[in-house]
N, C-alpha and C positions, 0 to 999 in steps of 0.2 A: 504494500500500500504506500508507506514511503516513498520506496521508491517511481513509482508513479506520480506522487508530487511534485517530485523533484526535476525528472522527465519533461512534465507541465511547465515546470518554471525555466528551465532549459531552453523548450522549446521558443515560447514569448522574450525570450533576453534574445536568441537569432532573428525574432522578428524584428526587437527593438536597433538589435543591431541594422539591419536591411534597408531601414529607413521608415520606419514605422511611426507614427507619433500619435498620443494618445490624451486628449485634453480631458474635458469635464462631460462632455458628452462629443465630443469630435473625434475623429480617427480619421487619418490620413496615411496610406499608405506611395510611397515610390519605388519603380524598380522600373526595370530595362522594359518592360512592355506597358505597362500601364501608370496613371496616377488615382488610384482609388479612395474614396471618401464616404465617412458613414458621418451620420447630425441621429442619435436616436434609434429612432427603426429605418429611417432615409438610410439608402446606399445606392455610391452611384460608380461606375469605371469609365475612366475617359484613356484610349489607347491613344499611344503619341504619333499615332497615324492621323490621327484628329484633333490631333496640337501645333498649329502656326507658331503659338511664343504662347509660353510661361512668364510671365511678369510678375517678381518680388518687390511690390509699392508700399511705401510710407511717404505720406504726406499729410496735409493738415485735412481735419476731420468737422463736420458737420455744427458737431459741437465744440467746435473751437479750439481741441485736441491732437490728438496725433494716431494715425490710424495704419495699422503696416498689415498688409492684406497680398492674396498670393490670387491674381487673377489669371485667367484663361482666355486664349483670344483661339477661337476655332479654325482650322480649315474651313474652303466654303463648302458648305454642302453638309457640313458633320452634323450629324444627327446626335444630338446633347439631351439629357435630363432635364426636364422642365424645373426640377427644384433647382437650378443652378442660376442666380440670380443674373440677371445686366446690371453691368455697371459703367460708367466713362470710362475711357482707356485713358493715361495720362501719358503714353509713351506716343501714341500715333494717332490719337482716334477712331480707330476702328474697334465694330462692336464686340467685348469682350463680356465675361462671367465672372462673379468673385467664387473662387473655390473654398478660400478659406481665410478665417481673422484671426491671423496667428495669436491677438489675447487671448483665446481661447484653445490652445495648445504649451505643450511645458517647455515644449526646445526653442532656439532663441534662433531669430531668422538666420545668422551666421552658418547654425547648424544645418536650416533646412537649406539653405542658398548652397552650400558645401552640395549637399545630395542633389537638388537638382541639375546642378553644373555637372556632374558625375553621370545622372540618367537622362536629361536635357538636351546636352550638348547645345548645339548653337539655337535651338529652340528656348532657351533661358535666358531672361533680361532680369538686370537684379539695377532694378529703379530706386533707388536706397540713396539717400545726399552721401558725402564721404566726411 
């Protein structure tokens, strides 16, 4: 029985390694074929066949704030989950989706910018001041 816990927690540390990240109620996974997302009982896979750019944005926020958010700008034609919001682009203007608000995730954009430059490649813009 132990050891079957232990198996369990073995198993989630390779996730966590993979690039897995797990907020309060968000989960977001990245890897070589896909960028997948849960909110809840919502889940959704977006393949990076159906990814123009990945954009890592922080910028000023509605409420006067600071908002660093990880959007999805589509191929044309991709067929996307309707829970995936519109949002402006702030890199080009064309129409993009917020995937995810990183306040609501534990790892810090550096980490996630790290992994998607890694599964991305030239699909990644990391819109971030310096």
């Amino acid at each position: 029985m132990a050891g079957g816990r232990f198996m369990g927690r073995l198993s989630r540390l390779r996730r966590w390694s993979a690039g897995v990240w797990r907020g309060r109620w968000h989960g977001f996974r990245v890897d070589a074929h896909s960028l997948a997302l849960t909110r809840g009982a919502w889940a959704t896979e977006v393949l990076w066949s159906q990814v123009e750019t990945v954009i890592l944005y922080r910028g000023p926020a509605l409420d006067g704030g600071v908002v660093c958010r990880l959007l999805l700008v589509p191929v044309p034609g991709a067929l996307l989950d309707r829970g995936l919001v519109h949002a402006p682009n702030p890199v080009d203007g064309r129409p993009c989706r917020v995937l995810l608000d990183l306040a609501k995730v534990k790892d810090t954009p550096d980490q996630i910018a790290a992994t998607l430059a890694a599964h991305g490649g030239d699909r990644f813009v990391d819109h971030r001041p310096a």
